[in-house]
C-alpha positions in Angstrom: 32.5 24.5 77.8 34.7 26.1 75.6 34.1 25.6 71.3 31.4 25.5 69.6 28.6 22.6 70.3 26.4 21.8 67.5 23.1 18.9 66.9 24.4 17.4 63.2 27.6 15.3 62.9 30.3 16.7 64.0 34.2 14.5 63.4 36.0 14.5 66.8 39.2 16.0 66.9 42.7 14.3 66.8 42.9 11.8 69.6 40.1 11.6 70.3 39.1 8.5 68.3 37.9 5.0 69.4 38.2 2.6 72.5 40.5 0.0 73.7 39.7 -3.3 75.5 39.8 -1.4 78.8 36.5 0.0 77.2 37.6 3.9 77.3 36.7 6.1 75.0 39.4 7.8 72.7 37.1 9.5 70.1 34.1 9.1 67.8 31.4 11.2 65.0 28.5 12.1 66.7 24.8 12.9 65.8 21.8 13.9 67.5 24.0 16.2 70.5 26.6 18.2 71.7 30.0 17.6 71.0 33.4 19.1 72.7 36.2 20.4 70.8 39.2 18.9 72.7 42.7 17.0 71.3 43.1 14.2 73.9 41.7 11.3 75.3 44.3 8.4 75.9 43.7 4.7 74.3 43.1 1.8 77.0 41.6 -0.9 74.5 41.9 1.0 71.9 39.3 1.9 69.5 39.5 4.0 66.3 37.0 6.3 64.6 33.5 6.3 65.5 29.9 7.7 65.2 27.8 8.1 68.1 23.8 8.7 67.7 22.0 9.2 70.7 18.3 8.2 71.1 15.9 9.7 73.2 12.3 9.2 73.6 10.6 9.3 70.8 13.6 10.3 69.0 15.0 9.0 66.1 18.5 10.0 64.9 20.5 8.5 62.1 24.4 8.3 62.4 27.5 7.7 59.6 27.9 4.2 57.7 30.4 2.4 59.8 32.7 0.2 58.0 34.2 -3.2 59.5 38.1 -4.2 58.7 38.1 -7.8 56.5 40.5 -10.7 57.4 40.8 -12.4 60.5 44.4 -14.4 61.5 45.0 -17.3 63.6 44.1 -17.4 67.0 44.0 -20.2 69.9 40.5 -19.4 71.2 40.9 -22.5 74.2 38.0 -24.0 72.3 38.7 -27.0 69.8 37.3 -24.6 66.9 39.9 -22.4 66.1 40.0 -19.4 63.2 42.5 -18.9 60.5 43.4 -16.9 57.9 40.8 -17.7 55.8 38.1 -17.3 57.9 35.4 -14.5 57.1 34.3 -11.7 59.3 31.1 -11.9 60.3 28.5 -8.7 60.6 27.9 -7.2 64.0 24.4 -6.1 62.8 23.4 -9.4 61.0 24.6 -11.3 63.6 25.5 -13.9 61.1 27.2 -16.3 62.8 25.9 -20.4 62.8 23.6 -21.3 65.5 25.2 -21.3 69.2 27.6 -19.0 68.4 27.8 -15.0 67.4 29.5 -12.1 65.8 32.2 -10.2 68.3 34.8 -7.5 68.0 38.2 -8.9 68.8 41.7 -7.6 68.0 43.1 -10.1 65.3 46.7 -8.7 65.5 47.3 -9.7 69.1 46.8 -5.8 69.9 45.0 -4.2 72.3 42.6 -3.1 70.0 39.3 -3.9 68.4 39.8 -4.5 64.9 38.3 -6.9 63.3 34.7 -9.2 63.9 35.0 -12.6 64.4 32.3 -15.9 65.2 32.5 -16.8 68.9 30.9 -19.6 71.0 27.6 -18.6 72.4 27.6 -20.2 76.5 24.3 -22.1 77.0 23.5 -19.7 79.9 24.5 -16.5 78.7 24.5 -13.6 81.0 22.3 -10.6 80.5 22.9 -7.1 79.1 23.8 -4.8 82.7 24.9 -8.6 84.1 28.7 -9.2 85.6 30.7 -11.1 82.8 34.0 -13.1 81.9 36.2 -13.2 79.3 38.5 -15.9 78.3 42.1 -14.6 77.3 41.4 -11.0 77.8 39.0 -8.4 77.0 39.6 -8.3 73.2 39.5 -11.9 72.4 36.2 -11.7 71.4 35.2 -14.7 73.8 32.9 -13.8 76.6 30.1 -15.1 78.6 27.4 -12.7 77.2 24.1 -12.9 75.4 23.7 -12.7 71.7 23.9 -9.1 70.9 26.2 -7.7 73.4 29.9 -8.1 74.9 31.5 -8.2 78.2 33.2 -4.1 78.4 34.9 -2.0 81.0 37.1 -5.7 81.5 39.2 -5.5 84.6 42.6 -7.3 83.1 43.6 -8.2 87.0 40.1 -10.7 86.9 38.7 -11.0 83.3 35.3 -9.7 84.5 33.4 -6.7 83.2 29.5 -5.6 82.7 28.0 -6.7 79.4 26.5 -3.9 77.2 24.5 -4.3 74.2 25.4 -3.5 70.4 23.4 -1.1 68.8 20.3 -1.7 66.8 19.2 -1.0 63.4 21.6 -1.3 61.0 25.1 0.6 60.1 23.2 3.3 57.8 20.3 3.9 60.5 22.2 2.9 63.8 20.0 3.3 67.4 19.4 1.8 70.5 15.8 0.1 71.1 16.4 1.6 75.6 15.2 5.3 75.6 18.2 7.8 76.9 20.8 5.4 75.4 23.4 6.4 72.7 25.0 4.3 70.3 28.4 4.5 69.9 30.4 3.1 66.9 33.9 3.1 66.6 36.8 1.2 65.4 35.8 1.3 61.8 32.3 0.2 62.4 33.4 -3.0 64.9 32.1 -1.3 67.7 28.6 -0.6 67.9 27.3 -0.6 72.1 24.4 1.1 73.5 25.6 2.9 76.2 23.5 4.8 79.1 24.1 9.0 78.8 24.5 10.3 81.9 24.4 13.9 83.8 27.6 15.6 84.5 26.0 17.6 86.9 24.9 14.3 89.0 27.3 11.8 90.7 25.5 9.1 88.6 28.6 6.7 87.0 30.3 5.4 90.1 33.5 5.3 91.6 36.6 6.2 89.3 33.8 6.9 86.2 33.2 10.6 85.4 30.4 11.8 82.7 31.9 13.8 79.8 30.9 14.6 76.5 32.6 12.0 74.1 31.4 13.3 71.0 27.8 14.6 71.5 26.2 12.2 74.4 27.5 12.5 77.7 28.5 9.0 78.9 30.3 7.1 81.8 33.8 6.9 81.6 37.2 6.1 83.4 39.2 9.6 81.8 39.8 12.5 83.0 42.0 15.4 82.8 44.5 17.3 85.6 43.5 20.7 85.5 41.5 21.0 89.2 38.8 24.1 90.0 39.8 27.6 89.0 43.0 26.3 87.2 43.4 27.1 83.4 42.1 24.6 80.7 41.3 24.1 76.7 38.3 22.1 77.0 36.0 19.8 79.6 38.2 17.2 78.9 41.4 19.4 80.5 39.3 19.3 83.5 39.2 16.5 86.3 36.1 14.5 86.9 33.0 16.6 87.5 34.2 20.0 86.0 33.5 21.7 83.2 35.6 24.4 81.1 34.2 28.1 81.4 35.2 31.3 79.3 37.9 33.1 81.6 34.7 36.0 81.3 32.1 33.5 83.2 34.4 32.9 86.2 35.5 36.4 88.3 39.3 34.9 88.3 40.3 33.1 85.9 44.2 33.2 84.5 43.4 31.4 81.8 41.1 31.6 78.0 39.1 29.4 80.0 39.1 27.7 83.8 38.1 24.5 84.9 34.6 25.0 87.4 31.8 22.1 88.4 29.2 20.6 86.9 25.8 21.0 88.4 22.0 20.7 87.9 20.0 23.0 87.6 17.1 21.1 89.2 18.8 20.5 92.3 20.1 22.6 95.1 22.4 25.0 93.9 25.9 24.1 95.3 28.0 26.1 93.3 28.1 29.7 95.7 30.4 27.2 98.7 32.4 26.0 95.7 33.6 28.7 93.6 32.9 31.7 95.2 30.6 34.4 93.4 29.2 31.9 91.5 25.4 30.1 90.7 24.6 27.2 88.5 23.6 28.5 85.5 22.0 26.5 82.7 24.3 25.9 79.5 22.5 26.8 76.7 23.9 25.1 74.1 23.0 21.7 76.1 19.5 22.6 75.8 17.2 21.2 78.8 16.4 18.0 77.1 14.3 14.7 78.5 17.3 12.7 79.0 19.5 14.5 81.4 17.5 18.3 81.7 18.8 21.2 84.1 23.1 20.8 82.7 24.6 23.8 84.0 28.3 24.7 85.2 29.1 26.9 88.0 29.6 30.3 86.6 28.7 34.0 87.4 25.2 34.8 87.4 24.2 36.9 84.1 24.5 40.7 84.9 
């Protein structure tokens, strides 16, 4: 990985700054891990600004004061309550909304991103954080058939289903998540706030059409990735398609580039990396440390001389 990784906060670079309602990640301030320098990741549902604080066992790690936007404008919710202009935001943390109903994200512009917080009706059979969920209108309407405390995310426009996930604990000055190995990510001025698994990008552990890259000091789950394929030239991880990593051009025996895209691998496991890039063994990356949550991170590099 090419830059510098570091444990406090760190501000992501341009672009990369938020999530959309598709529920991928374009950027966020991270404490508590490693964080890539890289100038891209493109909005879906769009979310701006975050901080992430990861949580490990027996960790505890304190992340930025978010801040929430303020009004809310009209919107036909296909309930017979509707909200208008005058209408308060709730707080995602409080989760001050009246009984049988709670505080949601939603996009109050008619965007496709979440901007604002609004009250929502709670179903009388909710379903479960890591259950299959709807949405009614579309993913940012802040109307879903979750629990109190999470959201339906990752929504599939074609079907209005998607995977609820759970809003962070604690409160915006002292943000965590109460499942070991989770990180909390906050972004969109504070109106995001999910726990979300970290995963290990040397493991095929987020599915099909999910890769796990750094966003912002925790590795997690997501649908980016770049072009740039093995041995080809890159800036960061995030040049780099799913499952590689970017190496200094001095770590890979030919390399065109500052730095060249080159897997991801454990260094727990078998070592895979000699039948992939020739010369090569996985090599721990220091600056990832071997941690509880996902030890043995290496990329595929030369072995030291």
């Amino acid at each position: 990985m090419l830059g510098a990784l570091a444990c406090g906060p760190v501000v992501a670079p341009p672009g990369v700054s938020g999530e959309d309602g598709n529920g991928d990640d374009t950027g966020s301030t991270a404490t508590g891990g490693p964080s890539s320098t890289t100038d891209e990741v493109p909005p879906n549902p769009t979310s701006v600004g975050s901080t992430v604080t990861t949580q490990g066992p027996g960790e505890d790690t304190q992340g930025e004061t978010a801040s929430s936007n303020a009004f809310v404008s009209f919107i036909d919710d296909g309930t017979d309550t509707v909200c208008f202009t005058h209408c308060s935001d709730c707080d995602v943390w409080a989760q001050d909304c009246p009984e049988g109903e709670k505080c949601m994200p939603w996009a109050n512009d008619g965007g496709n991103a979440w901007n604002a917080t609004r009250c929502s009706p709670l179903e009388a059979s909710p379903d479960a954080i890591g259950q299959p969920c709807t949405v009614e209108g579309s993913g940012v309407s802040g109307i879903d058939s979750c629990e109190l405390g999470a959201m339906c995310f990752e929504v599939d426009p074609a079907t209005n289903t998607g995977v609820c996930v759970g809003f962070c604990a604690g409160t915006r000055a002292d943000p965590g998540c109460t499942t070991a190995c989770d990180a909390c990510h906050i972004s969109n001025d504070g109106v995001l706030t999910l726990c979300r698994p970290i995963c290990h990008p040397g493991q095929d552990d987020c599915g099909p059409g999910r890769s796990c890259i750094d966003i912002d000091g925790a590795f997690e789950c997501s649908t980016y990735a770049g072009d740039a394929a093995i041995g080809e030239p890159c800036d960061s991880d995030l040049s780099c398609q799913a499952g590689l990593a970017c190496a200094a051009a001095d770590a890979l025996s030919d390399c065109a580039g500052q730095g060249c895209c080159t897997p991801w691998c454990d260094t727990n496991a078998i070592d895979p990396c000699g039948a992939l890039v020739a010369g090569t063994s996985c090599q721990l990356v220091p600056e990832l440390g071997d941690g509880v949550c996902n030890p043995g991170i290496g990329r595929c590099v030369l072995p030291p001389p």
